[in-house]
DSSP file (Angstrom, degrees, kcal/mol; ACC not computed):
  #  RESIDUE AA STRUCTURE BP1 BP2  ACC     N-H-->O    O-->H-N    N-H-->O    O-->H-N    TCO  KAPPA ALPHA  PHI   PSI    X-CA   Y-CA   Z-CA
    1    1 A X              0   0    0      0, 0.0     0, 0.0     0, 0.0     0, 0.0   0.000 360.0 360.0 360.0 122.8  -16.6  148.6  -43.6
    2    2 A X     >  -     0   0    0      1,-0.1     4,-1.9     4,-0.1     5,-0.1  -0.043 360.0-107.2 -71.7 172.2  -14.5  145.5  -44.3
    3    3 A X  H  > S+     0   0    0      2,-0.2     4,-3.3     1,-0.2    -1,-0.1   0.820 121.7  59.4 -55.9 -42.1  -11.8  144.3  -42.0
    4    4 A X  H  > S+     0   0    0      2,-0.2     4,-1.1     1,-0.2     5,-0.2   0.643 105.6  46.9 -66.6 -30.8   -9.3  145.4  -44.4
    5    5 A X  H  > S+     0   0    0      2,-0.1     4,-2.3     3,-0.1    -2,-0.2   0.905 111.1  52.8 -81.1 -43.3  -10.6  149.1  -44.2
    6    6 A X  H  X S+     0   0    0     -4,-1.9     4,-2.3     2,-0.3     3,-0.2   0.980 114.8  45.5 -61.8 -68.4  -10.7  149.0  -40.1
    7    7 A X  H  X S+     0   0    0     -4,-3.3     4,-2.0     1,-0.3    -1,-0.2   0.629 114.4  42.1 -65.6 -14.4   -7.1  147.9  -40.4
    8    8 A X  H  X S+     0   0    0     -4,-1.1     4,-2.5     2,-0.2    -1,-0.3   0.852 113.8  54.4 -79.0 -30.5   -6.0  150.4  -43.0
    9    9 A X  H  X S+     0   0    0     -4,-2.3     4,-1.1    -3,-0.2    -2,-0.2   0.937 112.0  47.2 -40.5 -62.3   -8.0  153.3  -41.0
   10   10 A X  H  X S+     0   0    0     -4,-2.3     4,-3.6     1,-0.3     5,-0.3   0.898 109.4  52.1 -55.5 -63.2   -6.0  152.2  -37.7
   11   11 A X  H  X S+     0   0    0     -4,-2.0     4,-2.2     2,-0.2    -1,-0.3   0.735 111.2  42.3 -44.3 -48.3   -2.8  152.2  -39.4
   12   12 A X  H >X S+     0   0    0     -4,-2.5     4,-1.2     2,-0.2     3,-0.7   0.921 113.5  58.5 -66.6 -83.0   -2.9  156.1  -41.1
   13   13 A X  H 3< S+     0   0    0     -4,-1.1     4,-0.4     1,-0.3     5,-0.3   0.651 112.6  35.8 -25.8 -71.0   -4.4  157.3  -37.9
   14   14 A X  H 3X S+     0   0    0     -4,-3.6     4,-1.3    -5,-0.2    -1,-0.3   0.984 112.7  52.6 -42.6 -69.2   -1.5  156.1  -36.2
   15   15 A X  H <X S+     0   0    0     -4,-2.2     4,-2.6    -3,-0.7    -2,-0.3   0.910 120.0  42.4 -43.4 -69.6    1.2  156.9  -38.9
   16   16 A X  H >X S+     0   0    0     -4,-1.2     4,-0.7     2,-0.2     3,-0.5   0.857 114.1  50.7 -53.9 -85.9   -0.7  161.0  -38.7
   17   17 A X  H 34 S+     0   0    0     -4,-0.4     3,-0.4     1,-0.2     7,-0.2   0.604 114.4  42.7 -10.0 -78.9   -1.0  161.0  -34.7
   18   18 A X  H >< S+     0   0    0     -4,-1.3     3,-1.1    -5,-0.3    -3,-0.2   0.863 118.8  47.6 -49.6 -65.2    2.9  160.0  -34.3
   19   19 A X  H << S+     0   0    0     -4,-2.6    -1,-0.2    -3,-0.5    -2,-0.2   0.704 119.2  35.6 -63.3 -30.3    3.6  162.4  -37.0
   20   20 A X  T 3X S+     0   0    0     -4,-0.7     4,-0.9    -3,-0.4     3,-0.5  -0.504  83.0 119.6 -71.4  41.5    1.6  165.4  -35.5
   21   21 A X  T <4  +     0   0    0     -3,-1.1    -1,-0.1     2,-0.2    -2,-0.1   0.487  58.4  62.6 -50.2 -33.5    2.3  164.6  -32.2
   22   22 A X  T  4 S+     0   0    0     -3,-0.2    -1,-0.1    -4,-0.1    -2,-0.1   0.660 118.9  30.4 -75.2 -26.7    3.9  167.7  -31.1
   23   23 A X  T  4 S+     0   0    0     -3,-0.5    23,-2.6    22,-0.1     2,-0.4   0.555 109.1  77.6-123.5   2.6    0.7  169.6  -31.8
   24   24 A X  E  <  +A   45   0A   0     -4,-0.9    21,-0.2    -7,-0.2     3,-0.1  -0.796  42.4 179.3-113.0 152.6   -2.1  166.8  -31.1
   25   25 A X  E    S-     0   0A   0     19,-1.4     2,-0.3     1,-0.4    -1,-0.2   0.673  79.0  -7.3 -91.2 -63.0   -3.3  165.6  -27.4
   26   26 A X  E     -A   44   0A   0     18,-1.1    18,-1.1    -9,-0.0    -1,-0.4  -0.940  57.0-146.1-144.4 143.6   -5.8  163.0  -28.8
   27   27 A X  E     +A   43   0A   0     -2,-0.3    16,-0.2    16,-0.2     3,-0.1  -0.982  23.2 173.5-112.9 132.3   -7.1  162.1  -31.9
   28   28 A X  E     +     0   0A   0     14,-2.9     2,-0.2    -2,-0.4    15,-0.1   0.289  59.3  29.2-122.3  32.7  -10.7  161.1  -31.7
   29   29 A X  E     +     0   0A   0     11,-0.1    13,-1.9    13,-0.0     2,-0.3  -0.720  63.1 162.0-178.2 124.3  -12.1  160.5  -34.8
   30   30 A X  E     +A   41   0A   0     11,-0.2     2,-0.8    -2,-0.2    11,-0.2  -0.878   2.8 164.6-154.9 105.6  -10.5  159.5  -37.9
   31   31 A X        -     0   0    0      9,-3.1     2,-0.6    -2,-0.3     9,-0.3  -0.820  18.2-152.9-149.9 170.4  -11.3  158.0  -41.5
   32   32 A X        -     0   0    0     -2,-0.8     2,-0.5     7,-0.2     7,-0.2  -0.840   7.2-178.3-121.1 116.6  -10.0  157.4  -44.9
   33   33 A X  B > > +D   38   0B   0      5,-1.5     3,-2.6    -2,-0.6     5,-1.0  -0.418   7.3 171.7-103.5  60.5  -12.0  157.2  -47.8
   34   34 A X  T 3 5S+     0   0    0     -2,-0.5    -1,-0.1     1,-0.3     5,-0.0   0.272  73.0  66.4 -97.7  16.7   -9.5  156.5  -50.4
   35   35 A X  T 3 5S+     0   0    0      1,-0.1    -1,-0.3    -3,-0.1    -2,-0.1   0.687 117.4  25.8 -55.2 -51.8  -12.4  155.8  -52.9
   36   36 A X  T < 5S-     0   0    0     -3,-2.6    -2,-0.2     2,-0.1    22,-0.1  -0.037 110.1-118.3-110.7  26.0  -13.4  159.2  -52.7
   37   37 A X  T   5 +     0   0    0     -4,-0.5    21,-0.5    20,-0.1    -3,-0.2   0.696  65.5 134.5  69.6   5.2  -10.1  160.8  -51.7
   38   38 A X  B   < -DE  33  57B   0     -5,-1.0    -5,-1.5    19,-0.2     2,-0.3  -0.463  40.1-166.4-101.3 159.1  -11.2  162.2  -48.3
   39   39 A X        -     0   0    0     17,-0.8     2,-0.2    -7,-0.2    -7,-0.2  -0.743  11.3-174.3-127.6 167.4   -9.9  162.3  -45.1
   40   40 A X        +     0   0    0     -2,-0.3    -9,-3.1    -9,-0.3     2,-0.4  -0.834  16.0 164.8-164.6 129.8  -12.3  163.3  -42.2
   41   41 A X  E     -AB  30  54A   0     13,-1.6    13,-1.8    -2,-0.2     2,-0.3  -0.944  34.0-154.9-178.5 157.3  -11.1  163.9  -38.0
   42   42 A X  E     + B   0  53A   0    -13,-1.9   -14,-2.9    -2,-0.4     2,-0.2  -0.968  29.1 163.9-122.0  75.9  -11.5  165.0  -34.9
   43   43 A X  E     -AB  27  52A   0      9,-1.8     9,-2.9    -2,-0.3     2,-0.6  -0.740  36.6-126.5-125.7 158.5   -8.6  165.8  -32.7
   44   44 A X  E     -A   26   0A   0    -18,-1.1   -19,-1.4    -2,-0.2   -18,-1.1  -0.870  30.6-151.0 -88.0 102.0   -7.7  167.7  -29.4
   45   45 A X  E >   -A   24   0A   0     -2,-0.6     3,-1.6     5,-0.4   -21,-0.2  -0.383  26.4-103.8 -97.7 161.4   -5.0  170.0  -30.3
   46   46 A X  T 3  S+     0   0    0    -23,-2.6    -1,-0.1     1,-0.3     3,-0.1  -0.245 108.1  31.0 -77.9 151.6   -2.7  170.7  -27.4
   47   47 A X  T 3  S+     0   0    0      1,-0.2     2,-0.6    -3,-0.1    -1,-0.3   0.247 105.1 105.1  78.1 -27.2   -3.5  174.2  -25.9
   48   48 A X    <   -     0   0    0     -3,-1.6    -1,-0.2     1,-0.2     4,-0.1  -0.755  55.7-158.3-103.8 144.2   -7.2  174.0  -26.8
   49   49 A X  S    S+     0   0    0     -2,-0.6     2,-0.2    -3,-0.1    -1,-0.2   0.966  80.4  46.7 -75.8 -44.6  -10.5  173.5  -25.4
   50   50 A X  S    S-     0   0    0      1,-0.1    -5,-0.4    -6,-0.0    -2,-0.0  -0.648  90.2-102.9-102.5 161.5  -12.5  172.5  -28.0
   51   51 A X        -     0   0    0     -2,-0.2     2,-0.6    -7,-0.1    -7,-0.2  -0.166  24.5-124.5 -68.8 155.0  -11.6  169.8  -30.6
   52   52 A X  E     -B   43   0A   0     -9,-2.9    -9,-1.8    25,-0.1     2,-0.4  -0.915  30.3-173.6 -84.3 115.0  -10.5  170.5  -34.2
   53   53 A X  E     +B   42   0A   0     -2,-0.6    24,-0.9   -11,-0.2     2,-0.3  -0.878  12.6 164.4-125.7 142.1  -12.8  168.7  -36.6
   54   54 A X  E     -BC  41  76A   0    -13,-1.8   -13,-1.6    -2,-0.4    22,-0.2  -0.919  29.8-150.9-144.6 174.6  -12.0  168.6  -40.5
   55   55 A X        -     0   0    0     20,-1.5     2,-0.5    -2,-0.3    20,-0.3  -0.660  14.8-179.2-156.6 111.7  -12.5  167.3  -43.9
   56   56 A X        -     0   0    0     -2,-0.2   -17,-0.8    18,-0.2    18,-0.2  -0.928  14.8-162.6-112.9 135.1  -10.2  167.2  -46.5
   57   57 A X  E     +EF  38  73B   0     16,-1.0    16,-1.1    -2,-0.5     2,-0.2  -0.556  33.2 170.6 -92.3 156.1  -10.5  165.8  -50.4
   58   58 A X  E     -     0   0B   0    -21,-0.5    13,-0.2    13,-0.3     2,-0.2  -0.857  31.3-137.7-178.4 162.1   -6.9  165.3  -51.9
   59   59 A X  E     - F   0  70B   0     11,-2.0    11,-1.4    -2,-0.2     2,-0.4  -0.738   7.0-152.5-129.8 170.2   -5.2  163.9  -54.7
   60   60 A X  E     - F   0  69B   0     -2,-0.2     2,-0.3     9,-0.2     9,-0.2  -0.953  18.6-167.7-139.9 139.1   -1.6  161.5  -54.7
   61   61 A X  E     - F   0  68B   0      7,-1.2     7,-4.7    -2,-0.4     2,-0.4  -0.774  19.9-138.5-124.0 169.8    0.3  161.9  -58.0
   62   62 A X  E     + F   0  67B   0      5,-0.3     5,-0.2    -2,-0.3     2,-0.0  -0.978  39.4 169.3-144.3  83.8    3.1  159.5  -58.9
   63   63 A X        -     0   0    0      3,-3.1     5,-0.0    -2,-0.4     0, 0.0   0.009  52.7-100.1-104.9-145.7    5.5  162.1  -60.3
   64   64 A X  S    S+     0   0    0     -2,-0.0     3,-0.1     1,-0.0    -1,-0.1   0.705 123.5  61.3 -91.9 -26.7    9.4  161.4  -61.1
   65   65 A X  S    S-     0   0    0      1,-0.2     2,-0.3     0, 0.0    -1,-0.0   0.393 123.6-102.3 -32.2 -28.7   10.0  163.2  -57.7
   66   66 A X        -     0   0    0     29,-0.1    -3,-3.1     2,-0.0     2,-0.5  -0.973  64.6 -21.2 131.2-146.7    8.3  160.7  -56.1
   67   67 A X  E     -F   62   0B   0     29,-0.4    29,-2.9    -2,-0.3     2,-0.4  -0.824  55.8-164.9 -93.0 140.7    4.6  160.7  -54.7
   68   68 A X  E     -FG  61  95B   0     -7,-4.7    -7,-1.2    -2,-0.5     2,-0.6  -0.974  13.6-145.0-128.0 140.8    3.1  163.8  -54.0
   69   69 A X  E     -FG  60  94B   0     25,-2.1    25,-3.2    -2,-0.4     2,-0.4  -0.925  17.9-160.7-114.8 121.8   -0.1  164.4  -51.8
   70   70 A X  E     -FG  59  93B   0    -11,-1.4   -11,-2.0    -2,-0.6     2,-0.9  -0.887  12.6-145.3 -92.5 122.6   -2.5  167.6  -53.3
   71   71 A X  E     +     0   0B   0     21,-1.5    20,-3.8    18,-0.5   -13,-0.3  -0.878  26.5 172.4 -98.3 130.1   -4.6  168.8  -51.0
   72   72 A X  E     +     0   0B   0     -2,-0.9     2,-0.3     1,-0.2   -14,-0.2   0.637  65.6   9.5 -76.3 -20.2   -7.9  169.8  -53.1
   73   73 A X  E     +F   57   0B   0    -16,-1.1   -16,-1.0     2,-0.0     2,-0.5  -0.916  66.4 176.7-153.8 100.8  -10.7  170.8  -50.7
   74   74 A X        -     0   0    0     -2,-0.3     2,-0.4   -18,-0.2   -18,-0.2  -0.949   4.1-179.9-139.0 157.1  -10.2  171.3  -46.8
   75   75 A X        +     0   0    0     -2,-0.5   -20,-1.5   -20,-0.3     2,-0.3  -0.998   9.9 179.5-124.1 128.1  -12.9  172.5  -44.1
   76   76 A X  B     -C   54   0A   0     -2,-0.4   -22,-0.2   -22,-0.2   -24,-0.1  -0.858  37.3-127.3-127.5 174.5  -12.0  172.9  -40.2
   77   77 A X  S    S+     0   0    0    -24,-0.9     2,-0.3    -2,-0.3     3,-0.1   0.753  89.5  85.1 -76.1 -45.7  -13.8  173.8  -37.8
   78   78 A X  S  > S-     0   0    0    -25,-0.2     4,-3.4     1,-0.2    -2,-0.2  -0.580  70.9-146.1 -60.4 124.0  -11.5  176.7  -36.4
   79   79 A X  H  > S+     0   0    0     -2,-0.3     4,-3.2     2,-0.2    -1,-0.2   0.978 102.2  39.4 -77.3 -70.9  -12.6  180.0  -38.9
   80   80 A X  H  4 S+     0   0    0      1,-0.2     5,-0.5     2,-0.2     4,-0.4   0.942 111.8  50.6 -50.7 -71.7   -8.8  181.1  -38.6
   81   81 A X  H  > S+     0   0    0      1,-0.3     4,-2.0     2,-0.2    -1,-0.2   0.835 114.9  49.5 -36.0 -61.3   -7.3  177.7  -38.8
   82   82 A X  H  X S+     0   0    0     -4,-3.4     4,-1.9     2,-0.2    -1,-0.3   0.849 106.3  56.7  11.4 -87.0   -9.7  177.6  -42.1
   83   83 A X  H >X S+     0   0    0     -4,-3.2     4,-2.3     2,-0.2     3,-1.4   0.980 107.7  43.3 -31.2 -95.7   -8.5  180.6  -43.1
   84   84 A X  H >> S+     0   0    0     -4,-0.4     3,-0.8     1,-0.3     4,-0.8   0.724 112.8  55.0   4.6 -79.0   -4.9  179.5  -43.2
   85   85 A X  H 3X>S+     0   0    0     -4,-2.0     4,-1.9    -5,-0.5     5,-1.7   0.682 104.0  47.2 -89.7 -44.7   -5.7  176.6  -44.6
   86   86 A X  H <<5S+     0   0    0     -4,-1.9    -1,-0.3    -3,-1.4    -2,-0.2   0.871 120.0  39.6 -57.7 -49.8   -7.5  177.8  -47.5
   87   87 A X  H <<5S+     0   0    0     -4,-2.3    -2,-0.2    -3,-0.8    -3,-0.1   0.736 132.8  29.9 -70.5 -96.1   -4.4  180.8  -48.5
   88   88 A X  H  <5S+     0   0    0     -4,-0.8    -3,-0.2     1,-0.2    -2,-0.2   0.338 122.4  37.1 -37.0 -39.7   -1.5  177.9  -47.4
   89   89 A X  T ><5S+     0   0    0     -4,-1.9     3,-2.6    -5,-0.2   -18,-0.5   0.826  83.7  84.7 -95.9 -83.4   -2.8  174.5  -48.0
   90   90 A X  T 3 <S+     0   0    0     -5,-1.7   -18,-0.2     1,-0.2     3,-0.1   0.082  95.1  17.2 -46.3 133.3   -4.7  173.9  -50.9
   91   91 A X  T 3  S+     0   0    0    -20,-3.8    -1,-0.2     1,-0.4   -19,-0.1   0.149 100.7 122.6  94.2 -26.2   -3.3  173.2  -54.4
   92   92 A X    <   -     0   0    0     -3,-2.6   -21,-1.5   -21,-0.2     2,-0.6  -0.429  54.3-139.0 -87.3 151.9    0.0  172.4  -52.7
   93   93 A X  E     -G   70   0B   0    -23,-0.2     2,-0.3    -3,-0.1   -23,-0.3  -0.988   4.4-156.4-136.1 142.0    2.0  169.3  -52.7
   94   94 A X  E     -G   69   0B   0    -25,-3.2   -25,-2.1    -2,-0.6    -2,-0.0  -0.826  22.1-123.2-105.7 127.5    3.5  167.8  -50.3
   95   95 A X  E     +G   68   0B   0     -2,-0.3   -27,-0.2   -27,-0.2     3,-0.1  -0.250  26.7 176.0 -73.9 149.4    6.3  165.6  -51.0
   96   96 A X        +     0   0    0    -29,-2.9   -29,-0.4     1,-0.1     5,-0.1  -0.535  28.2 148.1-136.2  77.1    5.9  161.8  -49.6
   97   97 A X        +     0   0    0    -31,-0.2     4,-0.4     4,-0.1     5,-0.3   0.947  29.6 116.6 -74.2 -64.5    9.2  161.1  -51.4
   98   98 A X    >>  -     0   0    0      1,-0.2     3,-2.3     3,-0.1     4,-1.8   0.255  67.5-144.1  -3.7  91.3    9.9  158.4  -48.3
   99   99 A X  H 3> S+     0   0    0      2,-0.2     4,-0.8     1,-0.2    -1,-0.2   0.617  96.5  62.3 -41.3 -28.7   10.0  155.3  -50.3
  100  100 A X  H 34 S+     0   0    0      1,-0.2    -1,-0.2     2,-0.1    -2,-0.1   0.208 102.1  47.9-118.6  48.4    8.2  153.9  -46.9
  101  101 A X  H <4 S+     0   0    0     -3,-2.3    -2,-0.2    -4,-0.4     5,-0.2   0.471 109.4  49.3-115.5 -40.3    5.6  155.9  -47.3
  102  102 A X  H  X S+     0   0    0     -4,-1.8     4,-1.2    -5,-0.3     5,-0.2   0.710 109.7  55.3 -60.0 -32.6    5.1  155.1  -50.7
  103  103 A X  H  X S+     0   0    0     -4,-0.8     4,-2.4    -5,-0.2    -1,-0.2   0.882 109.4  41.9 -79.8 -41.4    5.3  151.5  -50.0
  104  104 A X  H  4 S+     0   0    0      2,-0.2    -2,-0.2     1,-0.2     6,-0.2   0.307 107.4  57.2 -95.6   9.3    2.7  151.3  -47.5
  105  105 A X  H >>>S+     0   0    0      2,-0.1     3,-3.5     3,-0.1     5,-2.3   0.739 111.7  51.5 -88.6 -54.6    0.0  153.6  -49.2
  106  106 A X  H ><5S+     0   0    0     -4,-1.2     3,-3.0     1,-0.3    -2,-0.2   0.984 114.1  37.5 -50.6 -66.6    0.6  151.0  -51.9
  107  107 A X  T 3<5S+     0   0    0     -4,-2.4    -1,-0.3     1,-0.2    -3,-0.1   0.526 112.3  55.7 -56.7  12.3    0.0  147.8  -49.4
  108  108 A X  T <45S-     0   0    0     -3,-3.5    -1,-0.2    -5,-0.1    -2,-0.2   0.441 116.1-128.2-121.4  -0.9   -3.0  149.9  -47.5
  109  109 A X  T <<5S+     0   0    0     -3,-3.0    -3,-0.2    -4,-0.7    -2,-0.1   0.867  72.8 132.7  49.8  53.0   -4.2  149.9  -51.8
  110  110 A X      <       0   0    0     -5,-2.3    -4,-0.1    -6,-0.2   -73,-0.1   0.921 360.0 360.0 -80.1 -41.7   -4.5  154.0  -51.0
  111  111 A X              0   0    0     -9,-0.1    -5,-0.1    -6,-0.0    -1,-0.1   0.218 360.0 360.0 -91.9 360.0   -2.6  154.6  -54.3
């Protein structure tokens, strides 16, 4: 893993922590594969004992709306949370209309 990968890793790992913040304690494991589209982590969500571990494949389209993130694939660890995730999550896009979101995916060369 180059220098340039460590630093983009750190950065989305922050940028998700701060934005899930309200429902994460810790994150302790976190990477971005954005070769293969994957996400993969390991956090302590607040109210539980054991960690939430996941892996999701995803797509970003570049629509006239803006950027959009597809999630394609997701796994957790939690069978409900799973659940959920599977009916709720998948196929949907989520807008990342934020022009400085859009800007730094570009400069982290995620998009």
């Amino acid at each position: 893993m180059s220098l340039f990968d460590k630093g983009r890793d750190l950065l989305a790992r922050q940028a998700i922590a701060y934005r899930l913040r309200r429902y994460i304690d810790r994150m302790t494991h976190f990477s971005l594969d954005s070769k293969e589209r994957q996400l993969r982590f390991s956090v302590d969500l607040k109210g539980e004992t054991e960690p939430l571990i996941g892996d999701i494949r995803y797509e970003l389209v570049q629509s006239s709306a803006g950027l959009e993130f597809n999630i394609t694939a997701i796994n957790l660890s939690k069978e409900w949370m799973n659940l959920a995730a599977q009916d709720f999550a998948v196929g949907q896009k989520f807008s990342l209309s934020d022009k400085r979101v859009e800007t730094l995916l570009k400069l982290l060369n995620v998009i």
